[in-house]
C-alpha positions as CSV (number, residue, x, y, z in Angstrom):
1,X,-23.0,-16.7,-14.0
2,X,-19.1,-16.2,-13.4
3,X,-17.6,-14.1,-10.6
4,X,-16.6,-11.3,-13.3
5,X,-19.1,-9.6,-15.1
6,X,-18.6,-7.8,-18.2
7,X,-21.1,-4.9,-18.2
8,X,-22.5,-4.1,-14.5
9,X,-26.2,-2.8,-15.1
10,X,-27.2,0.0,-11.9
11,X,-30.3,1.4,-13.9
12,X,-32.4,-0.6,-11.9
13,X,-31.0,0.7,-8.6
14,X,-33.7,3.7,-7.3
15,X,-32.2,7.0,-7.0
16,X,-31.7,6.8,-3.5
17,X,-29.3,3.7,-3.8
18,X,-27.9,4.8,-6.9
19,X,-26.5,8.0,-5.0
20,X,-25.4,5.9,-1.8
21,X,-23.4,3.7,-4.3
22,X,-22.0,6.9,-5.1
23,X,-21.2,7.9,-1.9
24,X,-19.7,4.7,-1.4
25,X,-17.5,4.9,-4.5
26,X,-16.6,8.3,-3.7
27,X,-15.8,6.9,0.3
28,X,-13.7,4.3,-1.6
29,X,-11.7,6.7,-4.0
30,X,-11.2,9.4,-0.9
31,X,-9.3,6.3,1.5
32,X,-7.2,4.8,-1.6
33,X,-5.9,8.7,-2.3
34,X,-4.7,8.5,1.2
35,X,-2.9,5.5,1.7
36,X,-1.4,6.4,-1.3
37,X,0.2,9.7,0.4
38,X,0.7,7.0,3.4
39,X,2.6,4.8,1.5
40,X,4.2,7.9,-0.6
41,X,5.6,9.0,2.6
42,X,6.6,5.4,3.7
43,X,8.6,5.2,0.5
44,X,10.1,8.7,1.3
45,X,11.3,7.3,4.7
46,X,12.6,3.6,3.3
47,X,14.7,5.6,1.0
48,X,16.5,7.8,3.7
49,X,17.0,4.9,5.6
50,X,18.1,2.5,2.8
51,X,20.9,5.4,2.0
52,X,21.9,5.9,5.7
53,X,22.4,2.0,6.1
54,X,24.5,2.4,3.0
55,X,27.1,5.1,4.2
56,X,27.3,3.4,7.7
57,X,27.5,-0.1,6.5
58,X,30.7,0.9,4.8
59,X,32.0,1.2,8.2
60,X,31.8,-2.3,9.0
61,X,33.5,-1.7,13.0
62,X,31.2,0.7,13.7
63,X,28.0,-1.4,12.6
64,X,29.3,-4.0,15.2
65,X,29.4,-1.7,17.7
66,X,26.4,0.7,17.4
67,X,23.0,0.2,16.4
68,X,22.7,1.1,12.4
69,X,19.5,2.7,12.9
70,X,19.5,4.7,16.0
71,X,23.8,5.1,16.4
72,X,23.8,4.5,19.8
73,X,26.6,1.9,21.4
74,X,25.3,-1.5,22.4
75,X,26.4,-2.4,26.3
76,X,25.9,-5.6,28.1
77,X,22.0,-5.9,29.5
78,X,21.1,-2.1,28.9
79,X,21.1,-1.7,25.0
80,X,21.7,-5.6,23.8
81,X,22.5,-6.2,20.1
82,X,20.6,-8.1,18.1
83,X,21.2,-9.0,13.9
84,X,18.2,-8.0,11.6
85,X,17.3,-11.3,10.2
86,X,16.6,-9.8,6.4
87,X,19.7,-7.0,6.0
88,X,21.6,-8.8,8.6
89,X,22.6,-5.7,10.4
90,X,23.2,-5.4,13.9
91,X,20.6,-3.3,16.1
92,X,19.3,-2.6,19.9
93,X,16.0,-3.8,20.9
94,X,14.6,-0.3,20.7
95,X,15.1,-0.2,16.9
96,X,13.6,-3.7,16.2
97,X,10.9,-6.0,17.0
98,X,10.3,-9.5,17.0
99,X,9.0,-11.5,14.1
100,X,7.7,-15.1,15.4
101,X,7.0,-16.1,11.6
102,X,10.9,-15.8,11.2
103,X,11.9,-16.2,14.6
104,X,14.6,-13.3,14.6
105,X,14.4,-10.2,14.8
106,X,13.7,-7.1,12.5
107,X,15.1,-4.0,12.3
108,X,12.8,-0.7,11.9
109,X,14.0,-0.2,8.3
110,X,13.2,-3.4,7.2
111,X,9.8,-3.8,8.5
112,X,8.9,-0.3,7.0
113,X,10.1,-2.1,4.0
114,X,7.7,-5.4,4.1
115,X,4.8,-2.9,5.5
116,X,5.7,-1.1,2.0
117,X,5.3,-4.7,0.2
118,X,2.1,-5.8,1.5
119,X,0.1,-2.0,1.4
120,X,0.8,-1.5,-2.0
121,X,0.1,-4.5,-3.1
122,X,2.1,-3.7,-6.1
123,X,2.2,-7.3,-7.9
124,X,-1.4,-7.6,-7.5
125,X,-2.9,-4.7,-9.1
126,X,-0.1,-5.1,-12.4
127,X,-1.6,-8.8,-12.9
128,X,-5.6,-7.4,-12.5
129,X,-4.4,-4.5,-15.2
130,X,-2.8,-7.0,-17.4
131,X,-5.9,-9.4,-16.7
132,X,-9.0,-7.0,-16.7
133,X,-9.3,-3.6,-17.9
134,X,-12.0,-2.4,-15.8
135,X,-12.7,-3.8,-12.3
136,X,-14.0,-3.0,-8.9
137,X,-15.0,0.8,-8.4
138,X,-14.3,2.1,-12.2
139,X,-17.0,-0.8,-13.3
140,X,-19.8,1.0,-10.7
141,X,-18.8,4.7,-11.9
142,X,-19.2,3.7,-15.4
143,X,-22.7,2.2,-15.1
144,X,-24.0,5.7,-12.8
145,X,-22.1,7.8,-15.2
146,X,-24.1,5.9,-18.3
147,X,-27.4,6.2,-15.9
148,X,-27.0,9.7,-15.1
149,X,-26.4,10.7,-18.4
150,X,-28.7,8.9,-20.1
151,X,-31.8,10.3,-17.0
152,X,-30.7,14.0,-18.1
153,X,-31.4,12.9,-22.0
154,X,-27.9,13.5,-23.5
155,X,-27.1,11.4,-25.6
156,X,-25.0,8.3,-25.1
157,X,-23.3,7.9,-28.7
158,X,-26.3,6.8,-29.8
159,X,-28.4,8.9,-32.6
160,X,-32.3,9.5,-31.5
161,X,-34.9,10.1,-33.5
């Protein structure tokens, strides 16, 4: 049997699994509706910064001589300067963090961005949708919905006689 199956079958499940399948489903709908206003709001705040970097980066003295996200002015050992190693932009040590896969640092903006990348996951869900109509949790509501219907006696498209 293949790893994707056409038409899951629950009407063997017992009412008491069937409903904690539904729970589960309804667990699994409830967390993806909230990182989607997570990453809604994450998208809010790339934007303001991606528009912010764009006015001050026109001023390319200042952006050598004050961090681009937080404006304060770089000195000697108290607020170093470091360049973001994907916009290239110069910031203070408060305003980045350290990437060891890159070994460079990156500024707050830019790791909001690749946050933004990997938790929407974006590429992956368009090649599933292009690939499969139905997967994951709509293939388990369809089957409970067909059960549920089909245990109160209405009719499923079917004609009874």
């Amino acid at each position: 049997m293949g790893c994707w199956v056409k038409n899951l079958d629950l009407s063997r499940l017992s009412d008491e699994e069937a409903k904690h399948v539904w729970r589960v489903v309804q667990r699994d709908f409830d967390l993806r509706k909230k990182e989607e206003v997570r990453l809604g709001d994450l998208k809010t705040r790339v934007k303001r910064e991606d528009i912010k970097r764009e006015l001050l980066g026109q001023w390319s003295g200042r952006t050598a001589a004050y961090c681009i996200h937080c404006l304060q002015p770089f000195k000697f050992l108290l607020k170093s300067k470091r360049r973001c190693v994907d916009c290239e932009l110069f910031i203070c040590k408060a305003c980045s963090r350290y990437n060891k896969t890159d070994r460079g640092y990156v500024c707050d903006s830019c790791h909001m961005v690749r946050v933004l990348k990997t938790g929407t996951l974006e590429w992956y869900y368009e090649n599933l949708r292009t690939r499969f109509r139905n997967f994951g949790s709509v293939k388990v509501m369809q089957s409970l919905f067909k059960r549920l219907r089909t245990d109160r006696g209405e009719s499923t498209g079917e004609s009874m006689s």
